[in-house]
N, C-alpha and C positions, 0 to 999 in steps of 0.2 A: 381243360381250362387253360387258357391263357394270359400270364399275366404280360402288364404294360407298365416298363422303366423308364422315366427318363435317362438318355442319355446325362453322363455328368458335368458335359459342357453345357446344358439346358439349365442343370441348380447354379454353376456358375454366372452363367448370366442374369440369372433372377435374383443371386445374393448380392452381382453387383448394382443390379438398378436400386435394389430398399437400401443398400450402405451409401449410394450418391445422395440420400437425404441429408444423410449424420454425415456433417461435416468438426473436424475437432473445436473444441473450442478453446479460445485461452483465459486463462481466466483476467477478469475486467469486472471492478466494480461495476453495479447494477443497483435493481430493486429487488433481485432475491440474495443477491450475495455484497460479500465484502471481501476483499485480498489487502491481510493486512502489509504496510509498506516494508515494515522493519522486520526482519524473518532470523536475524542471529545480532545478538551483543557480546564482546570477546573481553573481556574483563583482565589487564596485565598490570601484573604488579611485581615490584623488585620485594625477595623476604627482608633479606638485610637493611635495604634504603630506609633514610629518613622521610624521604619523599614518599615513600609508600605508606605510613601508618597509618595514615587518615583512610587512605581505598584498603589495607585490613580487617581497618575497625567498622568500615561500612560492611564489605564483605560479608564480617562475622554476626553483624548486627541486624543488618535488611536486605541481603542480595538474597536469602530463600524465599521471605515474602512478596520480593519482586516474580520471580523466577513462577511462583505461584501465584501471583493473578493476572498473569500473560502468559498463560502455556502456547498462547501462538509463537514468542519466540523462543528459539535456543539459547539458552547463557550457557559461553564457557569463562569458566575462570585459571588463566593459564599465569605462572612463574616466566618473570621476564629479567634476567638476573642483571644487574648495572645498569639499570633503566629507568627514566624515569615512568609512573605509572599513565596508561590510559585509556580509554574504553573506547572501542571502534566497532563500529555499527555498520552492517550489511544488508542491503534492500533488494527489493524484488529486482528491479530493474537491472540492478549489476554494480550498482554503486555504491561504494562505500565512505564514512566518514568517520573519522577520529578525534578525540575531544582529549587533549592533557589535562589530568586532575591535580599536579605536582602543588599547587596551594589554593586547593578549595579543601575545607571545613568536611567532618562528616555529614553537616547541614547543608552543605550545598551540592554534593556529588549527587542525592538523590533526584535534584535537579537538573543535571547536565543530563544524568539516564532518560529523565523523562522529555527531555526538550530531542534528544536522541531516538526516541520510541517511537513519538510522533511526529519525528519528519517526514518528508512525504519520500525524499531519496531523489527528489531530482535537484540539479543545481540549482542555484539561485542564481535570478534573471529578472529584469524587467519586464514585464506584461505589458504591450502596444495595445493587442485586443482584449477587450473586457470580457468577451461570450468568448468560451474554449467547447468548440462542438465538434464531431467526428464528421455533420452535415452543415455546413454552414449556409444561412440562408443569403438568397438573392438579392432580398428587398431590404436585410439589416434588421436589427433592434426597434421594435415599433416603440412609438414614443406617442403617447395623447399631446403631444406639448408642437409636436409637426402637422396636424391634420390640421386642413386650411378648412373644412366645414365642420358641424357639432351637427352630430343624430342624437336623437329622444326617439326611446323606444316607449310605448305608450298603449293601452291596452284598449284606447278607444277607436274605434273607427272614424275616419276623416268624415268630415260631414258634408254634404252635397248638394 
């Protein structure tokens, strides 16, 4: 009896044609997913400073609450000795932003976190175009307000 192998350059070929399908993907908001913007918040505070006791009292008060209902990001909270305090934010993209807390209230730090959480991480910029599309169309933004005729769709047949 005889058996028949392929050769191993034959599986090679055949594993490369099925893998030219799967190409990688990056990930990009969608309609099955979400990539959220804000991926670490760094939390620095001086111990000794005056200026720090309000981001402390936060710390001690709401920063695990925080930390647990956005396990999407990482919080560290790092000692920044002769400093004054502030939270800096790190986004997908690569960008990062900084917010000095040295005279906001325990009441309003939880604010700057959150105005920080949900930025999107890109700069800020004026918008020329209104539609941001990856395929941008030929003919523009249809508008009922530019059609020089009006159609009536109608279920009766024209009469004769």
């Amino acid at each position: 009896m005889v058996s028949f192998r392929l050769p191993n350059v034959l599986n090679e070929v055949i594993r490369a044609q099925k893998d030219q399908f799967i190409r990688p993907v990056k990930p990009k908001n969608g309609v099955g997913a979400f990539v959220f913007p804000c991926r670490k918040l760094v939390f620095n505070y001086c111990e000794r400073s005056g200026s720090s006791r309000e981001m402390m009292a936060y710390l001690q008060s709401e920063a695990i609450g925080f930390a647990k209902n956005n396990p999407q990001i990482e919080v560290i909270v790092q000692p920044r000795p002769s400093r004054h305090p502030i939270i800096r934010a790190f986004y997908t993209n690569g960008e990062q932003k900084a917010k000095c807390v040295r005279r906001c209230t325990v009441d309003e730090i939880p604010e700057v976190v959150k105005s920080l959480r949900d930025h999107s991480g890109h700069r800020l910029r004026r918008w020329n175009n209104y539609v941001i599309s990856d395929t941008p169309s030929v003919r523009g933004i249809y508008s009922p307000f530019h059609v020089s005729e009006t159609h009536q769709i109608t279920d009766q047949k024209p009469k004769k």
